[in-house]
C-alpha positions in Angstrom: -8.4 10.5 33.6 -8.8 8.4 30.6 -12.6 7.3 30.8 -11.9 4.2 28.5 -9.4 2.7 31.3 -12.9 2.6 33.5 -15.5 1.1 31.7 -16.6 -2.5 32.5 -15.8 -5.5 30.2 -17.5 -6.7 27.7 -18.1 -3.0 26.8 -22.0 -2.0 25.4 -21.7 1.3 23.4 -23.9 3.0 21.2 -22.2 3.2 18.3 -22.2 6.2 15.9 -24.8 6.4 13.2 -25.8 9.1 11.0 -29.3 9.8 10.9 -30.1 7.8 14.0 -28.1 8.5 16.7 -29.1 12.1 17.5 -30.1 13.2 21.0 -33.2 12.3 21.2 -32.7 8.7 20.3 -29.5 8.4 22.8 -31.8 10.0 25.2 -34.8 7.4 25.2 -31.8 4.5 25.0 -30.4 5.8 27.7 -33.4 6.1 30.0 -34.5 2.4 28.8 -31.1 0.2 28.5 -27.7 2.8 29.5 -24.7 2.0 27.3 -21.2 1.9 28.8 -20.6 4.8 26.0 -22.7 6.5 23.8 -21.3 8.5 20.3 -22.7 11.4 18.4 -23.9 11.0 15.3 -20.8 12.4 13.1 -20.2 16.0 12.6 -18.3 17.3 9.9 -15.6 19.7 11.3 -16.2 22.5 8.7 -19.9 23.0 9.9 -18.5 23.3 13.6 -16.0 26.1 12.7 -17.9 27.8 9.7 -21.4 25.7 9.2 -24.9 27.4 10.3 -26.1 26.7 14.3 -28.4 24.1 13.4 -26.0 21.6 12.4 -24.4 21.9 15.6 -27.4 20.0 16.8 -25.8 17.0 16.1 -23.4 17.9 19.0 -26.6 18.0 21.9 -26.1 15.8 25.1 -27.5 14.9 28.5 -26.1 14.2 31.4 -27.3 11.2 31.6 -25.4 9.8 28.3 -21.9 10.2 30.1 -19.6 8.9 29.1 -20.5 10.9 25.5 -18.1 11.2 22.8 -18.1 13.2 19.7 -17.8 12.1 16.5 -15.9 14.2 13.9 -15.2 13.7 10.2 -13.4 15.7 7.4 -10.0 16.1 5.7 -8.8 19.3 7.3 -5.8 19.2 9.9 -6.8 23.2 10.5 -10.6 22.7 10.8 -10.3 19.4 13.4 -7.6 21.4 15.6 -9.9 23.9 16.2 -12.9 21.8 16.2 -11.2 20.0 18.9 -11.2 23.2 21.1 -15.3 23.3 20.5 -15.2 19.6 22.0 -13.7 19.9 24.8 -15.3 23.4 25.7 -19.0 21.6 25.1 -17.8 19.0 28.1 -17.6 16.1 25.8 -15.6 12.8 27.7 -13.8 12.2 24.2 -13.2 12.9 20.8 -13.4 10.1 17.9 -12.0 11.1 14.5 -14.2 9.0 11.8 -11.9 7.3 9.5 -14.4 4.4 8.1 -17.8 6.0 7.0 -17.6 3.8 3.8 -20.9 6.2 2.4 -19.4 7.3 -1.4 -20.3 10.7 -0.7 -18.2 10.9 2.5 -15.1 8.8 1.3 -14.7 9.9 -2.2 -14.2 13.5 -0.7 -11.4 12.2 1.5 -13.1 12.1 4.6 -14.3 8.8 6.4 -13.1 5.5 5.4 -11.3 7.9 2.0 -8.0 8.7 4.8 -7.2 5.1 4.3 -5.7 6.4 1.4 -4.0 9.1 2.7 -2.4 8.1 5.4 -0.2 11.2 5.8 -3.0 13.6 5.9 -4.5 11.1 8.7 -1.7 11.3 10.6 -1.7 14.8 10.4 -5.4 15.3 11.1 -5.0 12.8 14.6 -1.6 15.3 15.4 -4.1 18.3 15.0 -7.1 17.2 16.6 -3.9 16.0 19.9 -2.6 19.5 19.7 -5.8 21.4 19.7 -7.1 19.3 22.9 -3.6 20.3 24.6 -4.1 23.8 24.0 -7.2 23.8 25.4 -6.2 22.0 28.6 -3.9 24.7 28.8 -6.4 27.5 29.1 -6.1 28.9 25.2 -9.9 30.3 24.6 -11.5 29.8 22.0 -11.6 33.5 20.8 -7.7 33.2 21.4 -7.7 30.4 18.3 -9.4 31.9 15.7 -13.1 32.0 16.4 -15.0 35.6 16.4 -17.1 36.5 19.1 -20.5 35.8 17.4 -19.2 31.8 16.7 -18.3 31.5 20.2 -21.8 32.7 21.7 -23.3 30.1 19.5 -21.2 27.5 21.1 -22.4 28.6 24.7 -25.8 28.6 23.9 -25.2 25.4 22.7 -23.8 24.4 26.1 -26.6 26.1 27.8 -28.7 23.7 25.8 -27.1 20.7 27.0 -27.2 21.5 30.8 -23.9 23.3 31.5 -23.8 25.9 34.0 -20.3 27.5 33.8 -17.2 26.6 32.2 -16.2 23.6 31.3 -13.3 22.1 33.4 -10.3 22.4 31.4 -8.6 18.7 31.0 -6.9 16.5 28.3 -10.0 14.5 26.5 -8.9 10.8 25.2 -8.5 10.7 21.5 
């Protein structure tokens, strides 16, 4: 079910914001003033697939900030199908591609607000990121798209961190 189609109107959501909105700050706005939604700071999609652990840290969550939904920036169709995959197997309620961080360093490397001028690779990224949500709905693993053992124990302790007992219930995340 597509969360969105749920939430009350006028929606409150905590927007994305980088260097602010990490889990212990949604965490202490949750317990004090619950947003409809609540985003992830953004997470480049390179540092889920090949980065080191701790900059996976920007992907934590609680229970409590449901719905949650994951930022993700970058410029590679490749690197957001598969970081889709990590998404959905971390539980996440959706998926937001960031196409607007304005920052110079973001947009002048074609990421962020930098696919306005590439539309073509945009559309190609969003086709991507769809695909590799399908596959994962459909019971692909994430060993069986690319990742190496050793990447995918990373992203259960990751899971274990934010609560997760078991696997994540395979189904089609908004985009």
């Amino acid at each position: 079910m597509n969360f969105w189609l749920s939430l009350p109107r006028p929606l409150i959501g905590l927007s994305p914001m980088d260097g602010v909105t990490d889990a212990c700050f949604r965490s202490v706005v949750a317990r004090q003033g619950k947003p409809d939604v609540s985003f992830t700071e953004f997470t480049h999609v390179h540092d889920i697939c090949h980065g080191p652990e701790i900059h996976l840290e920007t992907l934590l969550y609680s229970e409590k900030e449901r719905p949650i939904v994951a930022q993700l920036y970058g410029k590679d169709p490749n690197l957001f199908y598969l970081a889709a995959q990590v998404v959905c197997e971390l539980g996440f309620d959706g998926l937001d591609i960031n196409m607007g961080c304005p920052s110079k360093s973001v947009a002048s490397s074609g990421s962020g607000a930098g696919l306005i001028r590439t539309p073509e690779l945009a559309r190609s990224i969003m086709q991507a990121t769809k695909r590799g949500i399908e596959d994962w709905a459909g019971g692909q693993t994430l060993e069986q798209a690319g990742f190496k053992p050793p990447r995918v124990a990373i992203f259960e302790r990751l899971n274990q961190r934010c609560g997760q007992i078991g696997p994540t219930p395979r189904r089609r995340l908004p985009l």
